[in-house]
C-alpha positions as CSV (number, residue, x, y, z in Angstrom):
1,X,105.3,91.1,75.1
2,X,106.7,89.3,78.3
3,X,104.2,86.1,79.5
4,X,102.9,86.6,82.7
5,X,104.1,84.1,85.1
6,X,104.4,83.6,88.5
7,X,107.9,84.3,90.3
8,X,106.7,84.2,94.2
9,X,104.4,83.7,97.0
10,X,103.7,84.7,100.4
11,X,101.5,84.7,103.2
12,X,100.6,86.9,105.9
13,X,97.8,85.9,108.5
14,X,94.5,85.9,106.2
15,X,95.7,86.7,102.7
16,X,98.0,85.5,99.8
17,X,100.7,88.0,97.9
18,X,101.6,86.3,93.9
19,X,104.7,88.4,92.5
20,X,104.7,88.1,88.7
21,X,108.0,88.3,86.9
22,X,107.4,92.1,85.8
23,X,107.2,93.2,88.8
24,X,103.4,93.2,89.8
25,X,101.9,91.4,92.8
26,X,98.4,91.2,93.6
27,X,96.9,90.1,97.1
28,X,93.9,87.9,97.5
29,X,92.4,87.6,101.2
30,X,92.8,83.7,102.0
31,X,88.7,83.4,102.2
32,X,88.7,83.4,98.2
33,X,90.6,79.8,98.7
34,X,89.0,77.2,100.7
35,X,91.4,74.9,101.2
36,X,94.1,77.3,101.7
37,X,92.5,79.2,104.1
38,X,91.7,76.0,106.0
39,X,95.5,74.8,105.9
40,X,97.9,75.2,108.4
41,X,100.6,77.7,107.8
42,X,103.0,75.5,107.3
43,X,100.9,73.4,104.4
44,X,100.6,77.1,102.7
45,X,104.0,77.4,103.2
46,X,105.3,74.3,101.3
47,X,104.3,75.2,97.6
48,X,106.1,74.7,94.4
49,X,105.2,76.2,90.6
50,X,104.5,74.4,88.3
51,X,104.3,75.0,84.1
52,X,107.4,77.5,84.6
53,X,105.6,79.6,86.9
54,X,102.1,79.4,85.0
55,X,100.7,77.9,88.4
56,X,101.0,77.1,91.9
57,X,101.1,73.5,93.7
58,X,100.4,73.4,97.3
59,X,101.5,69.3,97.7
60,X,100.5,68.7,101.6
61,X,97.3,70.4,100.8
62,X,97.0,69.2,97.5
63,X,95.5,72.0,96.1
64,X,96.9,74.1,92.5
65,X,96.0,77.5,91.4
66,X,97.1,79.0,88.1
67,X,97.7,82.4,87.3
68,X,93.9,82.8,85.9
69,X,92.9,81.3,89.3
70,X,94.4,84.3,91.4
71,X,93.8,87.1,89.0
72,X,90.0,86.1,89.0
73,X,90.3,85.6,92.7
74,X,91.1,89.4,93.0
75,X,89.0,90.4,90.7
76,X,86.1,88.9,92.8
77,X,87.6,90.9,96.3
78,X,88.2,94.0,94.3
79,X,84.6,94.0,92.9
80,X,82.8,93.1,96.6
81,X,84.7,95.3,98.3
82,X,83.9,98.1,95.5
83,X,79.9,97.2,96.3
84,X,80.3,97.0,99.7
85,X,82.1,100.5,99.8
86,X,78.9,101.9,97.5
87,X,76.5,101.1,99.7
């Protein structure tokens, strides 16, 4: 079984895309992430991983995510927007 990790990210006006190394991506709107969604484009911009892809470091915003960090992240938006969609 291949680990998870992260290979890439990107931005597009309110919401982050993380592309794992098999091939999967997930995108979280930017509202999940305070500070990120608070930075300038350019600060979200300017990120590094870190642990071989296990995370994410954002150094002019000083701000890291791992990989449990965005999944659950997603999971939250998937779920509210599955409630909000039932009601």
């Amino acid at each position: 079984m291949t680990e998870l990790l992260i290979k890439q990210i990107s931005f597009s006006d309110d919401a982050m895309t993380a592309t794992f190394n098999e091939g999967s991506s997930v995108t979280v709107q930017l509202s999940q992430f305070q500070r990120l969604n608070a930075a300038p484009r350019e600060g979200r911009n300017h990120w590094e991983l870190i642990g071989g892809g296990e995370g994410v470091h954002w150094p002019k915003i000083d701000e890291d995510l791992s990989i449990e960090n965005i999944l659950a992240a997603y999971s939250r938006s998937k779920r509210d927007e599955y409630a909000q969609a039932s009601r």
